[in-house]
Each structure stands twice: as structure tokens, then as C-alpha cells.
DRENDO-1510 file (C-alpha; in Angstrom, 1 decimal, always signed):
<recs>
REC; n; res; u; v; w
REC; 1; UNK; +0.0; +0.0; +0.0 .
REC; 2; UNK; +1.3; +3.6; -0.5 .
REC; 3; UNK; +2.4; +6.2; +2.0 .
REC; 4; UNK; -1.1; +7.5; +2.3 .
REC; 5; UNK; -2.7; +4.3; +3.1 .
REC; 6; UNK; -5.2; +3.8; +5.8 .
REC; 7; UNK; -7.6; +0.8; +6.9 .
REC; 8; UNK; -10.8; +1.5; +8.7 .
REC; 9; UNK; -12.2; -0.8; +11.2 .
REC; 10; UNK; -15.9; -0.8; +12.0 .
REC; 11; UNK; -18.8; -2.9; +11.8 .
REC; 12; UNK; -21.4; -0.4; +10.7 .
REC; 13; UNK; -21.8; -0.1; +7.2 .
REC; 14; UNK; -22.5; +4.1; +7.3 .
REC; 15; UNK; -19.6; +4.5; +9.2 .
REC; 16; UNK; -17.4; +2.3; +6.9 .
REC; 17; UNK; -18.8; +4.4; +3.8 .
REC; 18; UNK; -18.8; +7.8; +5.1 .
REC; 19; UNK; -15.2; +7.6; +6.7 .
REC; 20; UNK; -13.9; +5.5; +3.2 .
REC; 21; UNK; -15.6; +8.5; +0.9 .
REC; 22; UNK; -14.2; +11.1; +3.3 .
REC; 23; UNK; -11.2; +9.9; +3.2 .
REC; 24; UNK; -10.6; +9.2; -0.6 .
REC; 25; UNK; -11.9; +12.1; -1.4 .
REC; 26; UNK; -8.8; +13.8; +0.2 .
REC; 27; UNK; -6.2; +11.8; -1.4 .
REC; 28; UNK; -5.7; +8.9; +1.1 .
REC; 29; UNK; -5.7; +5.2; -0.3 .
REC; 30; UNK; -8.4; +3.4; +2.3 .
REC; 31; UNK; -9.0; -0.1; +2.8 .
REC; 32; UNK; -12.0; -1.4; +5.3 .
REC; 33; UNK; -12.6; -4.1; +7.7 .
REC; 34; UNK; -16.0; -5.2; +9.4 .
REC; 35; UNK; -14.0; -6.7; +12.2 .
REC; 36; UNK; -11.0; -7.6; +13.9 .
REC; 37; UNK; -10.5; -11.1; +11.6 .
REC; 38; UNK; -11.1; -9.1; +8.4 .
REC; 39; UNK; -8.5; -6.5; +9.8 .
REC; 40; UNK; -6.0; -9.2; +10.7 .
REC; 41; UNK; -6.7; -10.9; +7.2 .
REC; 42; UNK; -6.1; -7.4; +5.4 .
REC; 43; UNK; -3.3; -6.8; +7.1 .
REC; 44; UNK; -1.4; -9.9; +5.7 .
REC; 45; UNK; -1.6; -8.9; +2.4 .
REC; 46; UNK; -0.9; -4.8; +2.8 .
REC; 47; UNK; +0.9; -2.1; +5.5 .
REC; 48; UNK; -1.1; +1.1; +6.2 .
REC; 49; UNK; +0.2; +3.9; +8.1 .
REC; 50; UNK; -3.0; +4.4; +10.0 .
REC; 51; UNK; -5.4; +2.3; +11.2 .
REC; 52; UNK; -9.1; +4.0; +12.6 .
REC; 53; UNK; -10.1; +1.2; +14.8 .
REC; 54; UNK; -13.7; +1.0; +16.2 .
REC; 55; UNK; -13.7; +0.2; +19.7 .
REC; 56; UNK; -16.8; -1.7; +19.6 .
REC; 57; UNK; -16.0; -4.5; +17.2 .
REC; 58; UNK; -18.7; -8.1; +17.5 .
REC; 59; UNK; -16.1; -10.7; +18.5 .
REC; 60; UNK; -12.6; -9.6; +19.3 .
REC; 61; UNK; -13.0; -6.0; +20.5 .
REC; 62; UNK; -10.4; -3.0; +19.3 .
REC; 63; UNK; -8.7; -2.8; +22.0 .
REC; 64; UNK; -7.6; -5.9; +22.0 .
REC; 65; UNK; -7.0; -6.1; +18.5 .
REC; 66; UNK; -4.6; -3.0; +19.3 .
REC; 67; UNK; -3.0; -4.6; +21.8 .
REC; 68; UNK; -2.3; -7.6; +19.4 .
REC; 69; UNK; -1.2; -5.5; +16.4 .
REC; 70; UNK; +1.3; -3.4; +18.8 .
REC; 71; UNK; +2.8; -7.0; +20.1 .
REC; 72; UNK; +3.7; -8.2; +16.8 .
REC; 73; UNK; +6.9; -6.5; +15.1 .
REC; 74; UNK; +5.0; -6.4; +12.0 .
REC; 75; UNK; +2.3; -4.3; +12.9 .
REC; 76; UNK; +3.4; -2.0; +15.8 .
REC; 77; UNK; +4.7; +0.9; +14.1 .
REC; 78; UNK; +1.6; +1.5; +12.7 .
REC; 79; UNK; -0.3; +4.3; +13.7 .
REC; 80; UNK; -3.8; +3.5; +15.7 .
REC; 81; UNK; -6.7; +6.0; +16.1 .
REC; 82; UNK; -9.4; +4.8; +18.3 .
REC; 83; UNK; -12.8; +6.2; +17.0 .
REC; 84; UNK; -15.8; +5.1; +19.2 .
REC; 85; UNK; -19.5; +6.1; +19.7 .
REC; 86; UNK; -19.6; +5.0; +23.4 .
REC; 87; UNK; -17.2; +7.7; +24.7 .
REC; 88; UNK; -17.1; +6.9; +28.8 .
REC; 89; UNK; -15.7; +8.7; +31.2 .
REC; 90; UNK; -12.0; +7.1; +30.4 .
REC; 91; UNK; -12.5; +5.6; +27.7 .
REC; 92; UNK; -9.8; +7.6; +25.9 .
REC; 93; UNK; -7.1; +6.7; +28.7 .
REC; 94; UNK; -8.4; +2.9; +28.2 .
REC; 95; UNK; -7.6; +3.9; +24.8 .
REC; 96; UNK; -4.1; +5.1; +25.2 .
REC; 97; UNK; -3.0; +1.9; +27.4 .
REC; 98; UNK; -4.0; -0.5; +24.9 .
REC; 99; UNK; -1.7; +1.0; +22.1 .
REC; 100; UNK; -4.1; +3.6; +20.3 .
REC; 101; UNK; -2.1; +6.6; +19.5 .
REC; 102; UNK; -4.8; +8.7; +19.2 .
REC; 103; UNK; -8.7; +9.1; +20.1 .
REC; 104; UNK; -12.0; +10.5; +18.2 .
REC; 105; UNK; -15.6; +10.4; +19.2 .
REC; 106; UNK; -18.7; +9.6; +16.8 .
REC; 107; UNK; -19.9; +11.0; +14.8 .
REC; 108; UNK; -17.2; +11.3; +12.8 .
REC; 109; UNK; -16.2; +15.4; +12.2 .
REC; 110; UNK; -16.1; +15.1; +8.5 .
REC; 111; UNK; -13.7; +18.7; +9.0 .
REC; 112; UNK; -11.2; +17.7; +11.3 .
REC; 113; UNK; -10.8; +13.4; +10.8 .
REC; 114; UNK; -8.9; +14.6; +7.4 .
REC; 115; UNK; -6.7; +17.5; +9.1 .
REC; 116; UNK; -5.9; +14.5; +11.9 .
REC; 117; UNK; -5.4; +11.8; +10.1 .
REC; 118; UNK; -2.7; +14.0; +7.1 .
REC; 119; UNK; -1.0; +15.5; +10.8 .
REC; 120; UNK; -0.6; +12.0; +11.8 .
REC; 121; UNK; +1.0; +10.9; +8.2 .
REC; 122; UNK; +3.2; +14.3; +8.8 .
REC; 123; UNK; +4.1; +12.8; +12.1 .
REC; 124; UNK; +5.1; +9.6; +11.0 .
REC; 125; UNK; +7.2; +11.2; +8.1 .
REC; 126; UNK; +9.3; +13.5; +10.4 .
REC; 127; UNK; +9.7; +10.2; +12.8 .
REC; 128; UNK; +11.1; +8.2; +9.7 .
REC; 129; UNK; +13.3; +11.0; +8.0 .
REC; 130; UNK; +14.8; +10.7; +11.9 .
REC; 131; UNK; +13.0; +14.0; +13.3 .
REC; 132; UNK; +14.8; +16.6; +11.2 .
REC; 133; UNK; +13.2; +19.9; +11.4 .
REC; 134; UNK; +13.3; +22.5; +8.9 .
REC; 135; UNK; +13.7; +26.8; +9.5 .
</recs>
């Protein structure tokens, strides 16, 4: 997969759609995944930078399938945003402790999930030309 390339985890169709056409539509290559086995089964066959994990996956929630993907050397560099309906009072900490790197609430901002998601491929770009700052 390219540079740009995110999977999106969630079992709800809409959400799978509307974050897949947002996302497109600004440039980024975007795979989906109803749930953690079709993550884990997409994820043998391409690298994205970013994965947008639902934490409220049927079967195998995303936290654990963070905490799985951050364990094997394969898949820990990559970049995991938590994005969840059911934001609870530390939810985002539970979040954070599993591996996610980041944390949005539903419904999706359809403004500000492209600005995060191109500052988190800006991140990653610095972190792998070894932090070099220009100016």
C-alpha cells in the first residue's frame, strides 16, 4: 500500500462508507474491515500507516486487536486511532493503554478526521526521516 494508506475498522456499514468516501476524497488510499479477523486478514496482504479502529468490534474488540497489532513487530509501528460512539468517562485513557495513538468520538467530524489523520502521516514522516526539522 502507498504512503497515504489507511484501513478503517468498524462494523457499521454508514460509518465504513462515510469515513472511506471522506477519506478518498482527500487523497488517502483506504482499505476497510468489518472486524477484527477481516483486519488481521487485510493486514497480511498490505501495511497502512493508520489504522481507525472501532472500539466496539462483534467478536474480538479494538482494543484488543490494538494490543495484538502493537505486540507483533509487523504491525506496531503502525499508527492507531481509536474512534468510538460510546465515549465513557476514560474511555480515551483505556484507549491510550492499549496502544491507540490517538482518540475520536462519533460521529465522525467530516472537518477535522482529514486535518488528523494528514498531521498523523506528517508525524510519522518526520519520525522516519529521523526527526529533522526544517527553518
Amino acid at each position: 500500500m502507498s504512503n497515504s494508506a489507511v484501513l478503517v475498522v468498524d462494523d457499521n456499514p454508514a460509518n465504513l462508507k462515510l469515513i472511506r468516501v471522506l477519506l478518498t476524497a482527500n487523497g488517502f488510499d483506504v482499505r476497510t474491515a468489518a472486524n477484527a479477523e477481516e483486519a488481521q486478514a487485510t493486514l497480511r496482504s498490505c501495511n497502512p500507516g493508520i489504522i481507525l479502529m472501532d472500539l466496539q468490534l462483534p467478536g474480538m474488540d479494538g482494543l484488543e486487536l490494538t494490543r495484538r497489532l502493537k505486540r507483533d513487530p509487523k504491525t506496531a509501528g503502525i499508527t492507531i486511532i481509536a474512534v468510538t460512539a460510546y465515549a465513557m468517562k476514560n474511555d480515551d485513557q483505556r484507549a491510550l493503554a492499549s496502544g491507540c495513538d490517538d482518540y475520536v468520538t462519533k460521529p465522525i467530524d467530516v472537518d477535522t478526521l482529514p486535518v488528523l489523520v494528514s498531521a498523523w502521516f506528517e508525524k510519522r514522516a518526520q519520525t522516519q526521516r529521523g526527526g529533522v526539522h526544517e527553518g
